[in-house]
C-alpha positions, 0 to 999 in steps of 0.5 A: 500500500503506498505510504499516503494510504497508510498515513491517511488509513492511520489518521482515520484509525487515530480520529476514530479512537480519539473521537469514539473509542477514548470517550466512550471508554473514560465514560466507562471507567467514570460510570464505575468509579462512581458504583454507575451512579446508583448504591443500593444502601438498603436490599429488603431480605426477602426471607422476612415477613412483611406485614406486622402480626402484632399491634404496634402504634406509631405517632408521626409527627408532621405531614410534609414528606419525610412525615408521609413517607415514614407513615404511609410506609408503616401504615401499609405494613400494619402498624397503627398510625396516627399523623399530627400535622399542625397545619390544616394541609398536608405536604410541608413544603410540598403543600398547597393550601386555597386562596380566595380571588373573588367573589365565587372564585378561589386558586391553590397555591403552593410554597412555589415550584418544586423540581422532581430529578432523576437521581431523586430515587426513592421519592421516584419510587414512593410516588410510582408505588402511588402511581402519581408520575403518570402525568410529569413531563421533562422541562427539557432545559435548565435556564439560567436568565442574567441580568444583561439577558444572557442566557445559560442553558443546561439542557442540551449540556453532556451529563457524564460527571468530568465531561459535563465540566467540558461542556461548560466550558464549551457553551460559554460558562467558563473558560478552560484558562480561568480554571488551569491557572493558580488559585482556582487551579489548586481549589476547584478539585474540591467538588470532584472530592466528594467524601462525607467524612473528610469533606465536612472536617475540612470545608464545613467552616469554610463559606461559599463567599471564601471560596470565591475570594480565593478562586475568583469565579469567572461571573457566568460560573459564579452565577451559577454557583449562585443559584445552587446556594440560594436553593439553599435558602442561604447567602454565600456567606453563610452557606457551609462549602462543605454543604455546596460540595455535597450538593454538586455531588449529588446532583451534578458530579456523581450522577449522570442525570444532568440538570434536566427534571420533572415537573407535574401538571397539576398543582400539589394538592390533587397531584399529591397529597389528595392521593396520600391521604387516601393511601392513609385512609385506606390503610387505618392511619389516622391524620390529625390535621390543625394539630399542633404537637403540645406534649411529648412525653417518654414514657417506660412503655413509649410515648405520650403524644399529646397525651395519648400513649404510642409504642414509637414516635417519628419525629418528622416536622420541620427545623421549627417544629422539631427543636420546640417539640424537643425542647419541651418533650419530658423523660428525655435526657438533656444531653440527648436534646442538645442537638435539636437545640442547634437547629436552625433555620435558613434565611427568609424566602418569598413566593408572590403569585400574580394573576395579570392581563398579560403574559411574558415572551416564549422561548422558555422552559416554565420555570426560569432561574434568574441572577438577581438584582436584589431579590428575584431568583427564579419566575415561573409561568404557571399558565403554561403547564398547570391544568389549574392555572390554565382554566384561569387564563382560559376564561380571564386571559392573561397570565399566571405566574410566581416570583420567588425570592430563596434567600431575602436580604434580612433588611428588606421589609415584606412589603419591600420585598413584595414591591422589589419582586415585582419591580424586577419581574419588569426588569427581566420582561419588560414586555408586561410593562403596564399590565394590571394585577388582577390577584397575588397571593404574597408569602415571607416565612423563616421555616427552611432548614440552614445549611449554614456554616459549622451546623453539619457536626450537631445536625441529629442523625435518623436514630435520635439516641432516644429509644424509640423515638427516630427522626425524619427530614431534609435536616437529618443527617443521613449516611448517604448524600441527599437533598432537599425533596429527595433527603426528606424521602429517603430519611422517612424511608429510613425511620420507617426501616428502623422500626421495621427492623425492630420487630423483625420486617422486611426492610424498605430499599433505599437508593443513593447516589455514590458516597465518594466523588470521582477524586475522593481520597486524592491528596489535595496540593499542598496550595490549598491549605494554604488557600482555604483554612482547614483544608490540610485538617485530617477528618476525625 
């Protein structure tokens, strides 16, 4: 074969190596350092019974999602269960309560938009074991909205953890020299470094804000930074780096789902909790609902719950809920109530829901993150996908839409807040400039749970140290990185799992996303103690 045969037949095999061959095995080798995304932290034994034979009566306190998956999931094995909720609503954060519009006329609403992933594993499963993803549908693209109207798109970014960071840096968010070159180049390693154990020792101290004065993110990086500190409900100098690494770890870096999510079509309520109440019902659980938890008392043969008696308790409220519970809870040991002491709330959100008579540009997904000026964080376009708010506009025309607020400045009074929100609504979409506000619906609360600086080390784990008494909620520490929605879940899964355990049940499954990112366990260079404080620690 003469020689240009073989040089070009070589160049082909060379491209196709390096274009198909070296990609696809690094997906591979990536897929298996990080367990192929998925661990399975609990298998049910099949060999054990699951219904209870005896009688055993459970107290759940709180309805939101770590309360209604810990009790549907005794209920359905036969315990005996009865739910306090102090609302008059079930679903927590996920609950949806009736506001009145006008004479004869009233909408749901709701805390604000909640994004169902697909690393969300065991609060896929619990809803499918309900049926109630039937009618979810993909956003099909994560948007980031600057304040210059440049856009950030996610959707269509590769989502195999090391190459998604490729991808960035491909459609614009960074550039490969900004993060090769001293410091970011000696401290960007620490979100590939994944490790429960060493991560919380070395950065749980360390803020968000640090961070950044050391690695001086490039804006469009940093805005997207921004947004996962703010889901947190926390400026970023409160927020643990320590809880931002686990958050990248969880839903960027360790798993391979990308940033593409569900949503539902309908509003919470119908969608949800009418069906989980109903799986109550049918299973004998009792809902307490308008019920505020009054007394909590050990006793030698369980609890008292407002006086009345119960073989175990799930302690499953929020931040709020659980510390006042436990601070006047009687029998209990003061050093088995110190941690609840210590837990705290995040900042203040906001969520005004607007009914107008006009509607903003297409071209989006429903629901928009955007880099606020002072308080906007993220839009939603109700109207476009909720069944609900789709019957409003069908008769009044307009729009339906909610502007939220995740973590709002400690300076702002509501009605400051209120007027900020809507005055950057017409910032980011000048096009309504003029429009009439038919109804809002405004809400400030303080009820979130912190991920703040040092808070990780006191944070109660799923056993409280108190027999019989477990915990379930996104404030949990659990074994296994989780958050939000899907940490509210699986520590319900778990609580439940422990009494199951007790009296010799098949235990739930629970699924994780891989505890160790890509580089964990890598010694970090010797620059980084020297930029952020603690990172030469060794873990205790």
């Amino acid at each position: 074969m003469p020689w240009f045969l073989w040089t070009a037949a070589s160049l082909a095999v060379v491209f196709v190596v390096g274009w198909f061959v070296v990609p696809g095995l690094l997906r591979s080798l990536i897929k298996r350092r990080l367990s192929n995304y998925r661990t399975e932290f609990t298998v049910p034994d099949a060999s054990k019974p699951e219904r209870l034979e005896g009688k055993r009566r459970v107290a759940v306190l709180g309805g939101g999602v770590a309360g209604l998956t810990a009790a549907i999931t005794l209920a359905r094995r036969g315990f005996e269960v009865e739910l306090f909720e102090s609302n008059a609503y079930l679903g927590g954060k996920l609950g949806s309560w009736k506001v009145p519009l006008g004479p004869g006329e009233e909408a749901w609403v709701s805390h604000g938009f909640h994004a169902f992933f697909a690393n969300y594993f065991n609060l896929n499963r619990f809803l499918d074991s309900l049926g109630l993803r039937r009618e979810f549908i993909s956003i099909g693209e994560y948007v980031i909205l600057g304040t210059d109207g440049a856009e950030v798109r996610f959707g269509q970014m590769e989502t195999t953890p090391v190459f998604n960071l490729l991808s960035l840096a491909r459609n614009g968010v960074y550039r490969f020299r900004d993060v090769l070159k001293a410091p970011a180049r000696d401290v960007f390693g620490v979100f590939l470094e994944y490790d429960e154990k060493d991560t919380f020792s070395r950065y749980d101290d360390v803020s968000f804000a640090d961070f950044d004065r050391l690695a001086k993110l490039p804006p469009r990086l940093k805005l997207a930074f921004n947004t996962f500190a703010r889901a947190f409900f926390s400026d970023e100098d409160k927020l643990s780096l320590a809880e931002l690494i686990k958050s990248f770890h969880f839903y960027y870096l360790g798993q391979d789902g990308g940033l593409v999510y569900d949503y539902p079509v309908h509003d919470y309520e119908p969608q949800f909790l009418a069906p989980m109440r109903a799986e109550l019902d049918r299973h004998g659980a009792k809902v307490h609902l308008s019920t505020r938890v009054e007394s909590l008392e050990r006793t030698a043969n369980g609890f008292r719950v407002n006086g009345t008696p119960f073989d175990r308790a799930v302690l499953a409220t929020d931040v709020v809920g659980a510390r006042a519970i436990m601070s006047q809870a009687t029998g209990i040991d003061a050093a088995l109530k110190a941690p609840f002491e210590k837990l705290e709330t995040g900042q203040r959100y906001a969520v005004l829901r607007i009914w107008i008579d006009k509607d903003v540009r297409t071209g989006f997904p429903p629901f928009v993150i955007t880099d606020r000026v002072k308080v906007l964080d993220a839009f939603t376009t109700y109207h476009r996908f909720e069944h609900e708010a789709q019957a409003w506009t069908k008769q009044h025309g307009g729009a339906v839409l909610e502007l939220h607020c995740y973590a709002v400045p400690e300076d702002l009074s509501p009605e400051q807040v209120r007027q900020a929100l809507l005055d950057e609504f017409e910032r980011f979409f000048p096009e309504v400039k003029g429009y009439t506000l038919k109804h809002e619906a405004f809400q400030l609360n303080r009820n979130f749970t912190a991920f703040h600086l040092g808070m990780y080390r006191h944070r109660p784990g799923v056993e409280s140290g108190v027999p019989g008494l477990v915990c379930a909620g996104d404030w949990v520490k659990l074994p296994f990185p989780a958050m939000l929605l899907e940490a509210a879940c699986a520590s319900g899964l778990c609580a439940a799992n422990v009494l199951l355990r007790e009296v010799g049940l098949r235990e739930e499954a629970v699924s994780a996303v891989p505890g160790r990112g890509l580089m964990a366990g890598v010694p970090p260079p010797p620059a980084r103690k020297l930029l952020v404080p603690g990172a030469g620690k060794t873990a205790p």
